[in-house]
N, C-alpha and C positions, 0 to 999 in steps of 0.2 A: 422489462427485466426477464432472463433469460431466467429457466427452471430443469433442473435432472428431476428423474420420474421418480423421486421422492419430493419433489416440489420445494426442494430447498434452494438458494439462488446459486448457479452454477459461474463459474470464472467466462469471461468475454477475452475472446482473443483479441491480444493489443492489435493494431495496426502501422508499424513502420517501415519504410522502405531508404531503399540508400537516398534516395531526391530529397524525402522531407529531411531525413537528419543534416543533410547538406544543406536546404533551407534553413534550418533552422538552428543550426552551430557552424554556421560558416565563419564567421566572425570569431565567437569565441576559441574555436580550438583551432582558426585560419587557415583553413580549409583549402587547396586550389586542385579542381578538378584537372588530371593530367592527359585523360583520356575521354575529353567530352562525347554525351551520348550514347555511352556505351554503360547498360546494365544498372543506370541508376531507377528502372522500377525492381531491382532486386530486393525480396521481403530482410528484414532483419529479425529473426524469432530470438535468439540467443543475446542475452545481456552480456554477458564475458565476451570480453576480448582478449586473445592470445598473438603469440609471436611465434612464429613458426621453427626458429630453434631449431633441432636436429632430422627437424623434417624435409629441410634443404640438404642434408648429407644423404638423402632417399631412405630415408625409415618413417614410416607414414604409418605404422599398425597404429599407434595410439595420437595419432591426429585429430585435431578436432575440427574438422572439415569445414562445419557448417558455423562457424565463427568466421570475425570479421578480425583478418588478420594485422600484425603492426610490427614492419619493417623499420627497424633502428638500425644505428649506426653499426654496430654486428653484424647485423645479415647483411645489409649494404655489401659493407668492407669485405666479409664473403664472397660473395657474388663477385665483387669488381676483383678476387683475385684467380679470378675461373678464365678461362678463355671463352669467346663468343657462341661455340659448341658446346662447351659445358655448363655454362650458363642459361642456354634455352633447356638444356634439359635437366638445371635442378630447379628450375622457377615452373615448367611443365608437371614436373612432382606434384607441388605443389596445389599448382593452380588449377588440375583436373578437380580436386574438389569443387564440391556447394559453397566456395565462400560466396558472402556476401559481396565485400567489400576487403579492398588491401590500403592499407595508409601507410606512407614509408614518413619517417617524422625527421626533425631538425632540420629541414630544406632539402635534403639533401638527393642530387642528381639519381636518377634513375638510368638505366641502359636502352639502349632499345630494343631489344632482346626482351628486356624485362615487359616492357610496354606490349611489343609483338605479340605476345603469349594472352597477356592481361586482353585483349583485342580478340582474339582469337575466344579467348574463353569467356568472352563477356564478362570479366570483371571489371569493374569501376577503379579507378588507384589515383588518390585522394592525397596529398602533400602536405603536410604541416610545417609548420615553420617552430612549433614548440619543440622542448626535449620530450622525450620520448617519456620522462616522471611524469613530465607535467599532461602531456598527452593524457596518460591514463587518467590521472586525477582528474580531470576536467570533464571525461566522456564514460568515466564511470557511473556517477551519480545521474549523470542523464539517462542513458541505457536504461538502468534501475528504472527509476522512476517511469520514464515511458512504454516498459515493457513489464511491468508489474501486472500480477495476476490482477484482475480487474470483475468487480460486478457492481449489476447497481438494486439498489434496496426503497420499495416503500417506506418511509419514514420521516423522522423530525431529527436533526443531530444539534445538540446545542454544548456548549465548554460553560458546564457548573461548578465555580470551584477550580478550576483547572482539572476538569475530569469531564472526560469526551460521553455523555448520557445520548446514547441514539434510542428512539422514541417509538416503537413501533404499535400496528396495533388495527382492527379495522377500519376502514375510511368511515371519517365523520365523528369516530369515538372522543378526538380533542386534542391530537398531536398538537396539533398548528399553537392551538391557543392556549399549549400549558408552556410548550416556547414561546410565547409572546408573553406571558406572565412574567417568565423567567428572565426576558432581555428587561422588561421593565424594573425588575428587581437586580439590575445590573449586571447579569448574565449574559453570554454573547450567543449568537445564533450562527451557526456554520451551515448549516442547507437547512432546505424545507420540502417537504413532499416529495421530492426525488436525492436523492443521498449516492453518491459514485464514491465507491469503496475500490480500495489496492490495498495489497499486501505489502509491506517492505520488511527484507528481512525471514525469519523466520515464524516471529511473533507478535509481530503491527500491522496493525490495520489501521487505515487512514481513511478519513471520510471527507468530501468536499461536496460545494453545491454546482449545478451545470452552472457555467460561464454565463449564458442568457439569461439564466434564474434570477444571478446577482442580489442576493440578500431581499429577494421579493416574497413575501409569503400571502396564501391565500385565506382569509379569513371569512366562515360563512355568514351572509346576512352582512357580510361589513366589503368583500371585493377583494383585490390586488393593492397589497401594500407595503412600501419601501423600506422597509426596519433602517437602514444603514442610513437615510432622509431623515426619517424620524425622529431614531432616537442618536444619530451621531455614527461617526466610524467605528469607536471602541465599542459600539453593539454588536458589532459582525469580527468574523476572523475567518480565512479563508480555508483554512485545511484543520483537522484535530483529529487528533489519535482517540479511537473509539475503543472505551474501556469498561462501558457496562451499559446492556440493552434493557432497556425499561416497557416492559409489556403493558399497555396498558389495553384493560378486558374492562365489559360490562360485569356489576357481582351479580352472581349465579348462586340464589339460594340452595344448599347442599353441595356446593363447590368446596373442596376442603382448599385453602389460603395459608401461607405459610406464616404462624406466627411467634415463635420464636427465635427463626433464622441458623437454627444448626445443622438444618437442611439445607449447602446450598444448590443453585440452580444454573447449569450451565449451558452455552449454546453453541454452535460454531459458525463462522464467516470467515469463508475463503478458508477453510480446516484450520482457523486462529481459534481456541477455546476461550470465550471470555463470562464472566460472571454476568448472569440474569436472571431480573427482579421481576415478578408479576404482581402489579397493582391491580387489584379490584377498584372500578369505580362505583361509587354511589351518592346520591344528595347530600351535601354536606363537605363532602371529603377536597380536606385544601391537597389537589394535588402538588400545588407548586413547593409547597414545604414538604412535602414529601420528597418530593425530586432532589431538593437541594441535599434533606438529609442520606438519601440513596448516595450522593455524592462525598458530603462529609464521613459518610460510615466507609466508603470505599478507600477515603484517604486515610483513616485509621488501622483499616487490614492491611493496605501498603504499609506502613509502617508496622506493621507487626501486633495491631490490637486487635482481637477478632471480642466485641462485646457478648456477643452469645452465648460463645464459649468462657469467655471468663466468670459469666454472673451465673451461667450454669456450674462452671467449677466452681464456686462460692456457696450454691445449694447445696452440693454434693460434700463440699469441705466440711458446714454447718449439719449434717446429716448423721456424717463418720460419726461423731460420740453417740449419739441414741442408738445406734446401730449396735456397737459396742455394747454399752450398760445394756440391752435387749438382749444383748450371747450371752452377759452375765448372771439373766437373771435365771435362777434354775428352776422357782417355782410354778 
């Protein structure tokens, strides 16, 4: 896990390039390389994709260069009403940018002009056979997802309740095995010991387990064991939105503990602010019903209950008269 020198865990830069997205949505978005060899280890950093629009009439000040651009039936038609001269040099406009990558979409023939240029500037220009709607739709959600700010976290992430409780805390303290309590009481387990977090969006975060891991967790004194073997598929789930980190600490006699809750406690991953619990351990104490209830109280403030606050305003309601007849008494 990477660290900024506040020692918080810092975002991991994705890694894509035009070759793997062509590997790996050739098929879905039917892809045909038109210009083999050329520029497919180009990086891809930007999730948007644009169309380059009025930046073929030569106005390129607010260009977005360093996108991977998507020629439809518009700019096509464009172009093929330009003469061969003018055509090299409103696609040269263009293509002196950093793109990535050019995808002209609906099948549709390219020049060779066009191609010349793309050659020339080492661009890759990639065919679809989709409409141009359906283009976007399909390589939107990929982009996302693969180019998503990224880091990875010591911990236990498990779906209690349908609420994503990530487990953090020093090694050996007992992640492992208040998630195995938890899948046993019919809880699912989403990673163990290693947790790879993205961001989607503005305000999610997602947690999953490494591929290799595969719903294996390490239990001390007991080894490497298959939760998903064990106890069935419905014990694991592969991804879940992380909505409340659960600290769990050794208790520290003169540690002050929060025990009312109208304190709360919050943290940040990947700059997503989300609610967190510090449990003290000690002899006795059923973490695993704790954890659950960490989760049932969470699906109550979603809904708008916050308990704390209400059974405190119920002290304060019951208070108001004594407080009163007290102003009244004058003796």
């Amino acid at each position: 896990m990477s660290n900024d020198s506040a020692g918080r865990p810092s975002a991991l830069v994705p890694d894509l390039t035009v070759r793997r997205l062509l590997d790996e949505r050739r098929e879905s978005l039917q892809l045909e390389l038109l210009n083999p060899g050329v520029g497919l280890d180009r990086v891809v950093a930007d999730p948007d994709v644009s169309s380059p629009g009025i930046a073929l009439t030569g106005y390129t000040e607010r260009f977005a260069g360093d996108r991977m651009q998507v020629f439809g039936e518009t700019e096509v038609s464009y172009l093929d009403g330009l003469s061969p001269e003018e055509r090299r040099h409103k696609v040269e406009c263009v293509f002196r940018f950093a793109i990535p990558a050019v995808f002209v979409t609906k099948g549709l023939p390219v020049s060779e002009e066009f191609l010349a240029v793309a050659n020339e500037c080492s661009i890759p220009i990639l065919r679809s056979s989709l409409s141009t709607k359906e283009f976007y739709w399909r390589i939107k959600p990929y982009l996302d997802a693969v180019l998503a700010p990224r880091t990875h976290l010591h911990g236990s992430l498990a779906d209690v309740y349908g609420v994503g409780l990530l487990f953090v805390g020093e090694s050996g303290i007992g992640k492992s095995e208040c998630v195995l309590d938890l899948v046993e009481r019919g809880h699912r387990l989403v990673a163990d010991d290693l947790v790879i977090v993205s961001k989607r969006g503005n305000d999610i975060i997602l947690g999953e387990g490494h591929q290799l891991q595969a719903y294996h967790m390490e239990i001390r004194g007991l080894g490497i064991i298959d939760i998903r073997t064990l106890f069935g598929i419905h014990a694991t789930r592969q991804q879940k939105r992380i909505e409340v980190m659960v600290q769990l600490e050794r208790w520290e006699e003169g540690t002050t503990y929060t025990r009312t809750g109208l304190e709360t406690e919050k943290t940040e991953i990947l700059e997503v602010e989300i609610p967190k619990v510090t449990i003290p351990l000690n002899p006795g104490k059923n973490i695993t019903v704790v954890s659950e209830v960490v989760a049932m109280n969470h699906l109550l403030e979603y809904a708008g209950v916050d308990s704390a606050t209400a059974f405190n305003q119920r002290l304060q309601d019951h208070m108001r008269p004594v407080r009163e007849d007290l102003q009244q008494d004058y003796e």
